[in-house]
C-alpha positions in Angstrom: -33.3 2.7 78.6 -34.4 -1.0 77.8 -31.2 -1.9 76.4 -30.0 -0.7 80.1 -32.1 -2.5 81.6 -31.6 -5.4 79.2 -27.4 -5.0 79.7 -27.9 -5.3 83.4 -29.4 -8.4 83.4 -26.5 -10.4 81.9 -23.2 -11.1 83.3 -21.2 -8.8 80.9 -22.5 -6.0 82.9 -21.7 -6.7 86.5 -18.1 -8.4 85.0 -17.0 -4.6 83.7 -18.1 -3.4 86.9 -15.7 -6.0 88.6 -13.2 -5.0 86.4 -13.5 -1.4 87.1 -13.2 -2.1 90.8 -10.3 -4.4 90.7 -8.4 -2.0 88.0 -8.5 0.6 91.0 -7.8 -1.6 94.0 -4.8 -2.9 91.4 -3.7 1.1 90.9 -4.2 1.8 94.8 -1.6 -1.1 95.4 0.8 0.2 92.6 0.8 3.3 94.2 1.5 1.6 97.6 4.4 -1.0 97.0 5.6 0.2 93.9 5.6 3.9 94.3 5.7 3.5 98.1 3.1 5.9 98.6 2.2 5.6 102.4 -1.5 5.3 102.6 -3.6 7.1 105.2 -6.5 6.2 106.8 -9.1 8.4 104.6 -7.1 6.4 101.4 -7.7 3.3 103.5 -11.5 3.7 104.1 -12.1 4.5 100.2 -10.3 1.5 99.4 -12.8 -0.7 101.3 -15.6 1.4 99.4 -14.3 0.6 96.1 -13.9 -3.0 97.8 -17.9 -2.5 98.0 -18.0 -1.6 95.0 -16.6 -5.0 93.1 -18.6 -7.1 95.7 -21.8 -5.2 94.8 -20.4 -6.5 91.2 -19.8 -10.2 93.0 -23.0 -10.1 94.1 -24.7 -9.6 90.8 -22.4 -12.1 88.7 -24.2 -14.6 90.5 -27.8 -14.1 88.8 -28.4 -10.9 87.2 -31.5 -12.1 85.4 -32.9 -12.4 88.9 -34.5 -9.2 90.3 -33.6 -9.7 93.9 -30.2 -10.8 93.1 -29.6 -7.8 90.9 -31.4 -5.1 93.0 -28.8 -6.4 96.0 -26.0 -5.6 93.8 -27.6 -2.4 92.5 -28.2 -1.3 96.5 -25.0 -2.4 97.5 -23.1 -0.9 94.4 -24.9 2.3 95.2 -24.3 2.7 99.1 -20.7 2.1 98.0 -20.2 4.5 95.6 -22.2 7.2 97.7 -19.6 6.2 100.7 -16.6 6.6 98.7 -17.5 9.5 97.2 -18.2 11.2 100.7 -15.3 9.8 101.9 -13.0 11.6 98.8 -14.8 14.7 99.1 -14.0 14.5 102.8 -10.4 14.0 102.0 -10.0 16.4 99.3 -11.2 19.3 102.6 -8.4 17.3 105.2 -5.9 18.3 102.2 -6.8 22.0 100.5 -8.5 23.2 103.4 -6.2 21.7 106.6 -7.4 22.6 110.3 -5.8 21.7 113.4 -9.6 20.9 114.5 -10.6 18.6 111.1 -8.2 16.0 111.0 -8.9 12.5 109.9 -8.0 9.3 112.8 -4.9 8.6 113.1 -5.4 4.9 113.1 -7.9 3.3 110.7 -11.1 2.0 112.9 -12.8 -0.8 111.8 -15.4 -3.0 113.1 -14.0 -5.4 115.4 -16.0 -8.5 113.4 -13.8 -7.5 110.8 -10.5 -6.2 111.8 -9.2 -5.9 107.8 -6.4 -3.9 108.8 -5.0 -6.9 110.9 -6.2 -9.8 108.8 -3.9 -8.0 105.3 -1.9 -5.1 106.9 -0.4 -5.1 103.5 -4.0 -3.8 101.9 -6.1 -1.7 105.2 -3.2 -0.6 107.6 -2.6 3.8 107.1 0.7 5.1 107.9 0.3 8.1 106.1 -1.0 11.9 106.7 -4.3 12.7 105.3 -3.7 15.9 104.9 -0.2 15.6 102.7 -0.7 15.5 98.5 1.7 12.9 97.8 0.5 12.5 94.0 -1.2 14.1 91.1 -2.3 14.0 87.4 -3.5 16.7 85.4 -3.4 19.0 88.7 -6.0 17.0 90.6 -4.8 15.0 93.6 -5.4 11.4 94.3 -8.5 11.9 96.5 -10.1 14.6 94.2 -9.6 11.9 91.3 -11.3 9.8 93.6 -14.0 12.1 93.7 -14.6 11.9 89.9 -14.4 8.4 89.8 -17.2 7.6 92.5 -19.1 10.5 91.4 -19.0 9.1 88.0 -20.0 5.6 89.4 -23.1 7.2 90.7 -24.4 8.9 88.2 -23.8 5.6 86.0 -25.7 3.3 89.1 -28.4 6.0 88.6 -28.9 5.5 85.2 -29.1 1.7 85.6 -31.9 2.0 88.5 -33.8 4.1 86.7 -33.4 1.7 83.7 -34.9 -0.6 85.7 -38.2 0.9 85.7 -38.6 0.7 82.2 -41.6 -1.9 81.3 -40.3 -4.8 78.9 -41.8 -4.2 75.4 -42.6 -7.3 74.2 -41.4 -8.3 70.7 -43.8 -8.3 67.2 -41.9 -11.9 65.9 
């Protein structure tokens, strides 16, 4: 757990994070404009938590050795992650278990500070059904993937909390 805690606290760590969140934004845009896979507005609002996800990683680029730096990208990394994978699991029920009484918006509804849909159309507008499974590997679906991959991310922003709680062992050189 030290060397967790240790890992965290350089720049390497929060970097692979960053990569992991741009890697997916970069699939969920493949599978946008080159696949022309409409996205919908559940699609839309787990983008923007994976969005949270590399800024929580932005945020702790800047001075991991810092505690309050890296505790702000640890919070924010694990709000995120917790979001996104509420968000999928909510997606993954508009798709295998459909109700005319559970359906998702049918425009995406942002904060109007931030209207992300209207600022890059191209990245946060929906045009597609929530409910339709327009892609899938190895039998899951793109949201239940989804679920894996923030439910992974938590269990891996878990580990590094509780990493760092470990008291620093001072060395015998």
């Amino acid at each position: 757990m030290q060397m967790l805690k240790t890992f965290s606290q350089r720049r390497l760590s929060w970097l692979l994070l960053l990569v992991f969140a741009v890697f997916f934004e970069g699939c969920a845009l493949f599978f946008q404009h080159a696949m022309n896979l409409a996205p919908c507005v559940m699609c839309i609002y787990e983008r923007i938590a994976m969005f949270g996800i590399g800024i929580a990683a932005l945020v702790g680029l800047i001075a991991p050795e810092v505690s309050v730096v890296r505790w702000s990208g640890l919070a924010l990394w694990g709000y995120s992650a917790w979001r996104g994978l509420s968000l999928a699991q909510e997606h993954v029920g508009y798709q295998f278990n459909p109700s005319p009484f559970a359906t998702c918006d049918l425009f995406v509804k942002l904060p109007a500070w931030a209207p992300l849909n209207q600022w890059a159309p191209w990245l946060f507008e929906a045009y597609g059904d929530c409910s339709k499974v327009v892609w899938q590997f190895l039998g899951q679906s793109m949201p239940q993937w989804l679920v894996i991959i923030f439910a992974a991310n938590l269990i891996v922003w878990a580990v590094i909390v509780l990493a760092q709680f470990v008291k620093s062992t001072s060395s015998r050189y």
